[in-house]
N, C-alpha and C positions, 0 to 999 in steps of 0.2 A: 476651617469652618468655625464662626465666633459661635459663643453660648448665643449672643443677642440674637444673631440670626434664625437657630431652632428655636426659641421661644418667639419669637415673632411668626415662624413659620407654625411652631403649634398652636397657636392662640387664632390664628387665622382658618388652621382647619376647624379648631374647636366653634367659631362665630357661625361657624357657614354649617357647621353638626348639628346646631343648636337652633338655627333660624329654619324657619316653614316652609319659606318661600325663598327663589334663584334669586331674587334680585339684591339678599344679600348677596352673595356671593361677589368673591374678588376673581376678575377675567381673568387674571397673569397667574392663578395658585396653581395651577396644573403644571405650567411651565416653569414655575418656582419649583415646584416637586420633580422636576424631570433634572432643573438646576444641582439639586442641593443631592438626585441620588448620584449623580455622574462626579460631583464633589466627594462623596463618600466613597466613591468608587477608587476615585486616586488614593486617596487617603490611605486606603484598604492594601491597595499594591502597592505601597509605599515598604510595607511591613512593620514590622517591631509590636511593641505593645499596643500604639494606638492603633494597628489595624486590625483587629480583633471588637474592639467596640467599634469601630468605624464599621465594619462589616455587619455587623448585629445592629448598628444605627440605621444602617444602607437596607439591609431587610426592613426592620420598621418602617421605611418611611416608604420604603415601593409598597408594602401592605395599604398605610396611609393614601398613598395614590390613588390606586386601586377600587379602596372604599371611600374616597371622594368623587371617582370619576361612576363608582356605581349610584351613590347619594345623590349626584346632580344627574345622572339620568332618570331616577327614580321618582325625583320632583317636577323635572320636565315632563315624566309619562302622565305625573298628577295636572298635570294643567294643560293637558289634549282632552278635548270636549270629544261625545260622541261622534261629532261628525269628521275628528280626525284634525282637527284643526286648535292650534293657539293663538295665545298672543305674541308676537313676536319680541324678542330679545336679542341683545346680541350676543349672548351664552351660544355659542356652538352643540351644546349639546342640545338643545330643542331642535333644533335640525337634524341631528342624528336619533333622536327619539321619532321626529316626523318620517324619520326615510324609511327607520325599522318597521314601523309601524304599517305601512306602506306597503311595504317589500312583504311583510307578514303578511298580512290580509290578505293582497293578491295572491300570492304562494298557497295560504291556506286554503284561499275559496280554491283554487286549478286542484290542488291533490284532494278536495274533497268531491269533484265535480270526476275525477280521474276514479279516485274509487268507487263513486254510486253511478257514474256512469259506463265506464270502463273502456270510451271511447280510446285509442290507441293515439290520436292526435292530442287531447288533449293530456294521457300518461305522457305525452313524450314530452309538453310544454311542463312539464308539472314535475320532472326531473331535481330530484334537490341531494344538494351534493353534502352527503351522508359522514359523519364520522365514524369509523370503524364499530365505536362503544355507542351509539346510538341504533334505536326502531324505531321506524314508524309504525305505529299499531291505530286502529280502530277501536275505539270503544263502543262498548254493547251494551255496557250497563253505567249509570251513572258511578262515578269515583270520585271520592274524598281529595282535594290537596293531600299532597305526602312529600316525601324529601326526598327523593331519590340518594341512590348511592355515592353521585357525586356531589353529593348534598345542598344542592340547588334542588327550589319549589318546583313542582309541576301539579299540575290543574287548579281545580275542581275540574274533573271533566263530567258532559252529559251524553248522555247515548246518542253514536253519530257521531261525535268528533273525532276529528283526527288530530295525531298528538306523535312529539317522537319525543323519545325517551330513551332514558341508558337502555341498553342491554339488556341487564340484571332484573332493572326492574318489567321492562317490557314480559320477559319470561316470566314472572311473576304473576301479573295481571292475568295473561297469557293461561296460565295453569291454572289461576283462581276463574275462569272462564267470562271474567269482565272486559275481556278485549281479542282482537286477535290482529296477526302480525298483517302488513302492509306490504306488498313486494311492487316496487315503479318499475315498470316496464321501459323499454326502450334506450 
């Protein structure tokens, strides 16, 4: 791997960290960063001295990834209009912000129509496949944004919503009497 090559690759994340809007952005940097960590990869199992910094390059730059492929979803989610719609690009991620987005909403409306209605047809459509370290709880009372334990945001929530969240924190809430747990039937 040349020096020219990570300074062109970090100057490039840097433009597109820096710019507002996706249209900076360069289509191939993703694939560039999937390039240069699979290059660091060999390097790494190669041994000796330089595999040591290669491996500690190889972590930076999947961090790097990581927080550019969340960056360019984040500006994609900035330029979905209320009614769910953008302008189109040919950034792949606005389509993956348009599907999540999608997929949310429906999901949410069905488990909130599941809990306040408590029909069993629609608990069964309303089925959402659970990670072990997650609840779904209810809120009863309005709630502040906070960080949860896996220190990713969650809310503002308002009384009535429904919300899944770690664990830890759902028992929390749970105990401060702001919420209570969720169980999806069927």
């Amino acid at each position: 791997m040349s020096q020219r090559r990570l300074e062109d690759f970090l100057s490039a994340l840097s433009r597109e960290a820096g710019a507002e809007e996706l249209v900076a952005a360069d289509d191939d940097l993703l694939l560039r960063t999937s390039t240069l960590l699979q290059e660091l990869t060999v390097e790494e199992s190669l041994g000796g001295q330089v595999s040591t910094l290669a491996g500690k390059m190889r972590d930076y730059a999947a961090a790097l990834g990581d927080s550019l492929l969340e960056l360019r979803l984040s500006k994609a989610s900035g330029r979905i209009s209320d009614r769910g719609m953008a302008p189109q690009s040919a950034l792949l991620e606005e389509g993956l912000v348009n599907g999540m987005l999608e997929r949310a909403v429906s999901a949410g409306e069905l488990l909130r129509r599941a809990v306040r209605d408590g029909s069993p047809l629609v608990l069964h459509a309303a089925r959402w496949e659970t990670a072990r370290e997650m609840t779904i709880i209810a809120v009863k009372q309005d709630i502040q944004a906070f960080r949860g334990v896996d220190l990713n945001s969650y809310g503002p929530f308002s009384s009535g919503d429904v919300a899944m969240v770690p664990r830890e924190d759902a028992r929390t809430l749970i105990s401060k009497g702001q919420a209570e747990e969720v169980v999806v039937l069927g």
